[in-house]
C-alpha positions as CSV (number, residue, x, y, z in Angstrom):
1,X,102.6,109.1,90.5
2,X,105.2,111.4,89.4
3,X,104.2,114.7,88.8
4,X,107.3,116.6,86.6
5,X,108.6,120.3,87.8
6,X,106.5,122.4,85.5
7,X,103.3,120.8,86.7
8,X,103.7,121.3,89.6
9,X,102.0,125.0,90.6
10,X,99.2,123.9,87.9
11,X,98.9,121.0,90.0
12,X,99.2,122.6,93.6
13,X,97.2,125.6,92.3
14,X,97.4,129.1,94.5
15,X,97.6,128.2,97.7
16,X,96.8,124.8,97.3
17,X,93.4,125.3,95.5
18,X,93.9,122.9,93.1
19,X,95.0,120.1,95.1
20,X,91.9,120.8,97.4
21,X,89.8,120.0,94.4
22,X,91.5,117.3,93.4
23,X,90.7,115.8,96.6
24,X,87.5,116.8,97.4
25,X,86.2,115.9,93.9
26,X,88.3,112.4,94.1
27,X,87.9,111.7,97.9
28,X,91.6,110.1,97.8
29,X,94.1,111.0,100.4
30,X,97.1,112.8,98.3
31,X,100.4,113.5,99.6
32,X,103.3,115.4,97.6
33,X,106.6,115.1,98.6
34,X,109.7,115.9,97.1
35,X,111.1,112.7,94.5
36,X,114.0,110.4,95.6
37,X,115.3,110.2,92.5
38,X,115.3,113.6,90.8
39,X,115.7,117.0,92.2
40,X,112.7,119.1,90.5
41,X,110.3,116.4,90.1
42,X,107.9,115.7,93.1
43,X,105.8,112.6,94.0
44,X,102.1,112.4,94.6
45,X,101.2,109.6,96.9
46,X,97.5,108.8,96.6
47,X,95.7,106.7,98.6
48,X,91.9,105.8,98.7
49,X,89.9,103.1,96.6
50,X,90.2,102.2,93.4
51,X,88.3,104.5,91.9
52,X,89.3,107.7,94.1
53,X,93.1,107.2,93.0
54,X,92.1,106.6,89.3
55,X,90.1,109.6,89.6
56,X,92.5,111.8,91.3
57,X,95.4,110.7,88.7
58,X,93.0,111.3,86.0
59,X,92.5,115.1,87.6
60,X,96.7,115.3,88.8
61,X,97.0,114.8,84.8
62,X,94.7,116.5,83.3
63,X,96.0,119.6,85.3
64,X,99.6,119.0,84.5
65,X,98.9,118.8,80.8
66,X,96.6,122.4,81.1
67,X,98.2,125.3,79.3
């Protein structure tokens, strides 16, 4: 799942906060790394069931798309 520059922090949260939720909440496995392909964007490789990846996209975009 690509997750675009300015989501990141909302995504990461301060000092990782966020992301902690995301996977406590989802119980997936998440990984961000840096994209391949463009420079600001970064990847989030999620891995788990079914339903903890849905759910942890579901939360990765719900936090992007937060003002």
């Amino acid at each position: 799942m690509t997750i675009p520059a300015s989501g990141l922090s909302k995504v990461m949260g301060k000092h990782g906060t966020n992301l902690d939720n995301i996977r406590k909440i989802s119980g997936a496995h998440i990984e961000i790394v840096e994209s391949k392909s463009s420079r600001h964007d970064h990847v989030a490789r999620i891995s788990g069931t079914t339903e903890q990846k849905q759910s942890a996209e579901n939360l990765i975009k719900a936090f992007i798309m937060s003002t």
